[in-house]
C-alpha positions in Angstrom: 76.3 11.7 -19.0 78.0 8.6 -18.2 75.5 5.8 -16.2 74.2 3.0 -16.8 71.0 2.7 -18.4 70.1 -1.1 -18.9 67.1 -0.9 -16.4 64.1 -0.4 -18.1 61.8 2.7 -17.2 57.6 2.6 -17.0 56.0 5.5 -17.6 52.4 5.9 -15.6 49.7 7.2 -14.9 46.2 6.8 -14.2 44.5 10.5 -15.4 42.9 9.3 -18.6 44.4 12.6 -20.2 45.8 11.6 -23.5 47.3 15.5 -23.9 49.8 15.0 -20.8 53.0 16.4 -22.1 54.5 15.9 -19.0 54.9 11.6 -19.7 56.6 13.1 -23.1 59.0 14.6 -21.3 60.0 12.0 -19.3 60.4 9.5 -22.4 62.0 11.5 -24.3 64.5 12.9 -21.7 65.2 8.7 -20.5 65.1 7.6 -24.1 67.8 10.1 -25.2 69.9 8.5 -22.7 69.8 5.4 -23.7 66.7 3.5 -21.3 64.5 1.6 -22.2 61.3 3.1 -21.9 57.9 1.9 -21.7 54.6 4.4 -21.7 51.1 3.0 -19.7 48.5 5.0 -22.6 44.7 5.2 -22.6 44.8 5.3 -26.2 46.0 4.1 -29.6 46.1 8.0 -30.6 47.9 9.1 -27.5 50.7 11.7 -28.3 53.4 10.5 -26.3 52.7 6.8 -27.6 53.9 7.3 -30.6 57.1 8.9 -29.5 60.4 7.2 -31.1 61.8 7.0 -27.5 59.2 4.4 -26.7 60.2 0.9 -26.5 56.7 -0.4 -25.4 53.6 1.1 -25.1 50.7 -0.5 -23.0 47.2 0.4 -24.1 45.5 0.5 -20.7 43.2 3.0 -18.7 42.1 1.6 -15.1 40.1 3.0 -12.8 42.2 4.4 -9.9 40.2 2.8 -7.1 40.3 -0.5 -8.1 43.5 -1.1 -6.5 43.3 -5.0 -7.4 43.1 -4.7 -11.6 45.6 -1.6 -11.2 48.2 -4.0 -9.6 47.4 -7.1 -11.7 47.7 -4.6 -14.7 51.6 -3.4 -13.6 52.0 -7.1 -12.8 51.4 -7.9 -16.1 53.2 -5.3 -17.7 56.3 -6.4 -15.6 56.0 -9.8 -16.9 56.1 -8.8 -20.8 58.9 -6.4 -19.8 60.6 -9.5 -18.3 62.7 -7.8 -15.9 62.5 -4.9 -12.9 62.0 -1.7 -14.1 61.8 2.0 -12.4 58.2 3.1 -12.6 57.4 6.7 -12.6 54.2 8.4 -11.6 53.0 11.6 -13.7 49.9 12.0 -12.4 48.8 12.8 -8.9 46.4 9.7 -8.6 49.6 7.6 -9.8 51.5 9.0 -7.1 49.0 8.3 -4.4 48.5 4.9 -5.7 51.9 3.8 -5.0 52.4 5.1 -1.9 49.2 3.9 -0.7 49.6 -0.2 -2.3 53.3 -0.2 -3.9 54.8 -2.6 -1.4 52.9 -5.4 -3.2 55.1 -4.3 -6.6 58.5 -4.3 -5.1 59.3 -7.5 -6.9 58.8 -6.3 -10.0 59.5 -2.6 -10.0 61.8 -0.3 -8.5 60.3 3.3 -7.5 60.1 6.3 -4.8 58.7 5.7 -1.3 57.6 8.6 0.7 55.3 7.8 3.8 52.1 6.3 2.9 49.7 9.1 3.9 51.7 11.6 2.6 50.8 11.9 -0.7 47.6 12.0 -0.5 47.2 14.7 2.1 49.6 16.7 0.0 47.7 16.3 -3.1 44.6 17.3 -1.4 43.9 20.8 -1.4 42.7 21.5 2.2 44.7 18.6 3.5 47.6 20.4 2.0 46.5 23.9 3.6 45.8 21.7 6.9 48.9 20.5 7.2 50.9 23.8 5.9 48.9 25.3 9.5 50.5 23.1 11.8 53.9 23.3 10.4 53.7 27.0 10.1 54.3 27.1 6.5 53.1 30.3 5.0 50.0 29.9 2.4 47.0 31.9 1.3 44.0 31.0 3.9 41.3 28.5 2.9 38.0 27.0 4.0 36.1 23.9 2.8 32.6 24.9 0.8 30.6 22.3 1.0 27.8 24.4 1.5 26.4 27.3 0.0 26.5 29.4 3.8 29.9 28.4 4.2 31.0 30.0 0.8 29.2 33.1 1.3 31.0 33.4 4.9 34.7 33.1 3.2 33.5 35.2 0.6 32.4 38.4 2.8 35.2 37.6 5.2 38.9 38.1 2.8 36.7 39.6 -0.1 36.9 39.2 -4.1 38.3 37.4 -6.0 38.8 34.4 -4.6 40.4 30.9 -5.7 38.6 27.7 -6.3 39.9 24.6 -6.6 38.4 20.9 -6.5 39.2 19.2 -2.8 40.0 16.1 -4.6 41.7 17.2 -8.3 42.9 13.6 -9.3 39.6 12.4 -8.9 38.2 15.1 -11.3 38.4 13.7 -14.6 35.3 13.1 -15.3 34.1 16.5 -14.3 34.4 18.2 -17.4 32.0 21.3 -16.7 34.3 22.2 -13.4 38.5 23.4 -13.6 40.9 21.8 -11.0 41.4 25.8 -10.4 39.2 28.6 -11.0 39.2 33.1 -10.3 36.2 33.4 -8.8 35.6 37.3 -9.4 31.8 38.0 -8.0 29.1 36.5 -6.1 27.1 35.5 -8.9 30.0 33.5 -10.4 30.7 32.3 -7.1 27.0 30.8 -7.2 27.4 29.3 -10.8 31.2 27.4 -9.8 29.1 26.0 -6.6 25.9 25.0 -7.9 28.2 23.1 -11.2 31.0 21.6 -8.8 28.0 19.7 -6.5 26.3 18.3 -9.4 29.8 16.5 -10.4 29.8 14.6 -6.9 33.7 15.2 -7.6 34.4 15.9 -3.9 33.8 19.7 -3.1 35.2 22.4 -3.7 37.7 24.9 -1.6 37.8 28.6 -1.5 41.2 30.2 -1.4 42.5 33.9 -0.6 43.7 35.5 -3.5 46.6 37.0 -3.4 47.6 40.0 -5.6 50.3 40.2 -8.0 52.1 40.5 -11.6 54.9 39.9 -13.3 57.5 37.5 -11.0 55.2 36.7 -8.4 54.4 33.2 -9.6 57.1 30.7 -8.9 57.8 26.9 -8.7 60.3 24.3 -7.2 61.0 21.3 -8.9 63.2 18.5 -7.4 63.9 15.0 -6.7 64.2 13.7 -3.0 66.6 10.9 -2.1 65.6 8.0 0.8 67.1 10.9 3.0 65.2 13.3 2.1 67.9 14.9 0.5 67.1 17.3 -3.2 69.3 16.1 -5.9 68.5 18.5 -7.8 66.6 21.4 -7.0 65.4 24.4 -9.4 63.5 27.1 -9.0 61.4 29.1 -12.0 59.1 31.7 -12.8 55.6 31.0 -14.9 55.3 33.8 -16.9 52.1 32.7 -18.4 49.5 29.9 -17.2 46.4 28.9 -18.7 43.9 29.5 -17.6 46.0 32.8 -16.9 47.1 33.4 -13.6 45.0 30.0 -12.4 46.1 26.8 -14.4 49.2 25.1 -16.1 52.5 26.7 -16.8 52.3 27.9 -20.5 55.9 29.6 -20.4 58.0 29.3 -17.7 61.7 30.8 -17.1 64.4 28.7 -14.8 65.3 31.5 -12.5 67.9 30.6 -9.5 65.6 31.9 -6.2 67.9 30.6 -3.2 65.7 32.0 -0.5 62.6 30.2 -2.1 65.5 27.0 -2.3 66.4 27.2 0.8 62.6 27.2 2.3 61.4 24.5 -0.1 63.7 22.1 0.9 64.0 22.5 4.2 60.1 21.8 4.1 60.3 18.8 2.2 63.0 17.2 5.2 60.6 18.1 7.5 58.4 16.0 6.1 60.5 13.6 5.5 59.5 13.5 1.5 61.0 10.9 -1.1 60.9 11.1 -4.8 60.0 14.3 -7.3 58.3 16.9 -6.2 56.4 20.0 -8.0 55.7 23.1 -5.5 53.5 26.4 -6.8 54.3 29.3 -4.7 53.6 33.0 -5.2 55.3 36.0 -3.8 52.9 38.4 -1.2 54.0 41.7 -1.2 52.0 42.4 1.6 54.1 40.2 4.3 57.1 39.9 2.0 56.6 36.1 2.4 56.3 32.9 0.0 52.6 31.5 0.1 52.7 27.8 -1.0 49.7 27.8 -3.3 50.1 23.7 -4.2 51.8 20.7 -2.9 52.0 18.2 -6.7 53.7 15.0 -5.1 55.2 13.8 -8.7 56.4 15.5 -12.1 55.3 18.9 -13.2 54.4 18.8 -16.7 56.6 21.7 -17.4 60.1 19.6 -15.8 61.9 19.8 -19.1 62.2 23.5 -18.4 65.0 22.4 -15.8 67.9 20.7 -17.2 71.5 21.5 -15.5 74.4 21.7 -16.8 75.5 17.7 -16.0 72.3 16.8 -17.9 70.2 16.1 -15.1 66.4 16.7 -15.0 64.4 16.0 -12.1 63.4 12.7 -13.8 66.7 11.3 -15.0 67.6 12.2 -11.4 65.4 9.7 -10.1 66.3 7.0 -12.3 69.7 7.4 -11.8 68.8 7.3 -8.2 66.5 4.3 -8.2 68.8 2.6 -10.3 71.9 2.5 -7.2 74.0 4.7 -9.5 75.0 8.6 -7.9 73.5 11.6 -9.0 75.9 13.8 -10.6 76.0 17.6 -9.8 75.5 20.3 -12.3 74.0 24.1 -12.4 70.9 24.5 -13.7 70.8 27.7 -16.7 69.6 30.6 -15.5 67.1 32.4 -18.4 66.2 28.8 -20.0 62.5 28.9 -21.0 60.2 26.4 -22.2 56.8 26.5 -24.0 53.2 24.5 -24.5 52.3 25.3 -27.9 48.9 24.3 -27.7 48.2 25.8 -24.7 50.4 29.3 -24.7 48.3 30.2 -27.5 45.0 30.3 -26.0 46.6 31.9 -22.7 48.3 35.1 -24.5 44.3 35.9 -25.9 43.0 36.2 -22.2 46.2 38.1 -21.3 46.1 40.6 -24.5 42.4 41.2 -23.6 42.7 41.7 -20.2 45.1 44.4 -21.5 48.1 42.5 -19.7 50.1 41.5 -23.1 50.7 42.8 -26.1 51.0 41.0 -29.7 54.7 41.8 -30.5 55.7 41.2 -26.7 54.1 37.9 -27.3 56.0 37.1 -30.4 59.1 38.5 -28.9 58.9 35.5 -25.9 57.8 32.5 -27.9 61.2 33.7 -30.3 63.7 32.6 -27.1 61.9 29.6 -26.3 64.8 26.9 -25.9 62.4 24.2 -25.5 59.2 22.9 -26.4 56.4 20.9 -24.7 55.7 19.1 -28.0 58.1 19.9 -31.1 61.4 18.4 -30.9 63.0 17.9 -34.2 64.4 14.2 -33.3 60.7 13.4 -32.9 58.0 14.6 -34.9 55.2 12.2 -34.3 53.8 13.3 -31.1 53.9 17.0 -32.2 51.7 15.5 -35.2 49.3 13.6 -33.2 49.1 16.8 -31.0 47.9 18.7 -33.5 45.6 16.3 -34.6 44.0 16.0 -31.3 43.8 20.1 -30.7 42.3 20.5 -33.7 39.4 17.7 -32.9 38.9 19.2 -29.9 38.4 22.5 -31.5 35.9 21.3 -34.0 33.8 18.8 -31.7 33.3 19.9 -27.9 33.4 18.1 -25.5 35.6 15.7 -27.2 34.5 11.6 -25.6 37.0 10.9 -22.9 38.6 7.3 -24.4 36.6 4.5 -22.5 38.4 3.0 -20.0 39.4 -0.8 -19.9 38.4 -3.0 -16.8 42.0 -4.7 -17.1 44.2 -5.3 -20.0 44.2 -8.5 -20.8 40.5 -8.2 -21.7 40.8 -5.1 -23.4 43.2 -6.5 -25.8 46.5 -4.3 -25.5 48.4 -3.1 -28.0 52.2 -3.0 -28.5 54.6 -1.4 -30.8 55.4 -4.1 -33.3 59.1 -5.6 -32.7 59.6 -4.4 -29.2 60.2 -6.5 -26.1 56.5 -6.2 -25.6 55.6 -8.8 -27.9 52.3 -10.3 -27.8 53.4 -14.0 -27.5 55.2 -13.5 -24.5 53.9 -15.6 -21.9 51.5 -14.1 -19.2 51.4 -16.1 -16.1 48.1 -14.8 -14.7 44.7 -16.6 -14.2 43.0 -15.7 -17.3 39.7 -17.7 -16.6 39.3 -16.2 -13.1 39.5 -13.0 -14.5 36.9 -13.5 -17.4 34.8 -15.1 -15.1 35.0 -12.2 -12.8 34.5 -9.7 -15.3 31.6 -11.3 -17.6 29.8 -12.7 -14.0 
């Protein structure tokens, strides 16, 4: 790889979620290049904070909806970094949040601009089905349950089991008795999800047509979109194992060349007229013969790594080479690469073996080809450390406390990595007495 890399790169999100290995991925993958990177964490401990690639970390967790401390927060940040950076959003609310109010960081940053509304009615999971109506894009069917009748309905109408998943899923952080996405298999189960998701006053929940399958029926498209709309690059994959299974995360995936799924993925996303990475879940109905888009993730998948061509190009170096002016250099991406989660393929192979869909020494025989890893890299030990660390205390003490958040990082005293640009006497040219005033008033 031959670009230039003297633009510093911001990693960030706003998901207090300090087991994200998808912002690991990103550092590492820029950092091995030679960029500068600096990582937005919610806490001292974080995995991907401690990372070798990082030349910065800011210890900050703000809440999504107050737009005003979010931007005085990247303002800051800017400032200590002393120079524009490409910022890049691993989290849905992340995402949202710079389409919605990024014009106002233009001076200081350098990131992806799809239409303003667009993220968030992609992100949404009946805005998303909504949308896929009017442009005719195949997907399971779905209804909004807000009520108890109106789940029932849905229910009696396509049958058992269905899929549930939180309306709002970036918002749904703090409900930790409810999954983003959920098999419901029976009425009574049905009942239970409802009665839990209402209490959380998370948003609602939707009800989704299941659609059958096995082995190569769950697939999905990573890529990054130019200003024309244009994928530089694209990939397509299989998940061969999720967690929860069949309902949650990639736990293994396989890059698998698909050009029909290609081909229809990207001719939705210039129809739309999308800009920056994109992550699209689809899954194979044997019924119609037809790709159903399941979800519409408008930013990084955590499982991105999986995807590296043969010029060197993931779907985040892509956009920073992008961002940055420079051209995007072609490459073909390796068909049979496969990557792994080792903290969460684990758990996932148990529910497969005892639903009877995995065996032990078939599970063996996958993790043995695995050519990369969500968490171990041998150039980088601590966050695989920390990892553990963290898995293990979650383990032991359930529900593990969700790291408070800070109301803006000046008052919550942030912390840098000792010797790096972000050094704590650099100047910060903010109103510090308006803010304490504010916050202690």
């Amino acid at each position: 790889m031959g670009f230039d890399t003297s633009t510093p790169a911001v990693v960030f999100k706003l998901d207090p979620n300090v087991m994200h290995h998808g912002g690991l991925g990103v550092i590492r993958s820029l950092g091995r290049a030679g960029v500068p990177v600096y990582a937005v964490a919610e806490d001292s401990l974080a995995p991907a904070a401690h990372s070798r690639y990082v030349r910065g970390r800011w210890l900050w967790s703000p809440e999504p909806e107050d737009v005003d401390s979010v931007l005085d927060g990247l303002q800051l940040l800017a400032e200590r970094i002393g120079r524009q950076a490409v910022l890049i959003p691993t989290d849905d609310a992340g995402a949202i949040f710079l389409a919605e109010h990024g014009s106002e960081l233009s001076p200081w940053y350098r990131f992806a601009r799809p239409p303003r509304e667009l993220p968030r009615a992609l992100a949404g999971k009946y805005s998303m089905y909504r949308l896929c109506r009017r442009m005719g894009v195949p997907c399971p069917e779905a209804v909004p349950a807000t009520t108890w009748e109106q789940a029932q309905d849905f229910a009696e109408r396509v049958g058992y089991p269905l899929v549930a998943k939180l309306a709002t899923p970036w918002c749904a952080a703090g409900a930790k008795k409810v999954r983003s996405t959920t098999i419901v298999r029976s009425a009574d189960e049905l009942s239970e999800l409802h009665e839990r998701c209402g209490k959380t006053g998370v948003g609602g929940l939707m009800l989704q047509e299941y659609i059958p399958g096995g082995a190569d029926t769950d697939w999905f498209f990573h890529a990054y979109c130019d200003e024309t709309s244009t994928c530089l690059p694209a990939f397509t994959g299989v998940k061969e194992r999720s967690y929860p299974a069949h309902a949650g995360l990639t736990s293994l995936g396989c890059c698998r060349p698909n050009p029909e799924l290609a081909r229809e993925a990207t001719a939705l996303l210039e129809r739309l007229g999308y800009r920056g990475i994109v992550d699209l879940d689809f899954r194979w109905d044997a019924r119609d013969g037809r790709y159903k888009l399941l979800d519409f993730n408008p930013r990084l998948g955590a499982q991105f790594r999986l995807f590296t061509d043969s010029a060197g190009m993931d779907v985040a170096l892509a956009s920073y080479v992008d961002l940055t002016g420079q051209p995007v250099p072609a490459g073909e991406p390796p068909e049979g690469r496969r990557f792994l989660v080792e903290n969460y393929d684990p758990v996932a192979a148990l529910r497969y073996w005892r639903r009877g869909e995995l065996r032990p020494r078939a599970w063996l025989s996958s993790v043995r080809g695995v050519d990369e890893t969500a968490w171990f890299a041998r150039d980088d030990l601590l966050p695989f450390a920390l990892m553990c660390v963290w898995t293990a205390c979650r383990a032991a003490v359930r529900p593990l406390p969700v790291p408070r958040r800070a109301r803006h990082p000046e008052l919550a005293e942030p912390q840098y990595v000792p010797g790096r640009n972000l050094a704590p006497e650099w100047p910060i040219k903010r109103r510090r007495e308006r803010l304490f005033e504010e916050e202690h008033t």
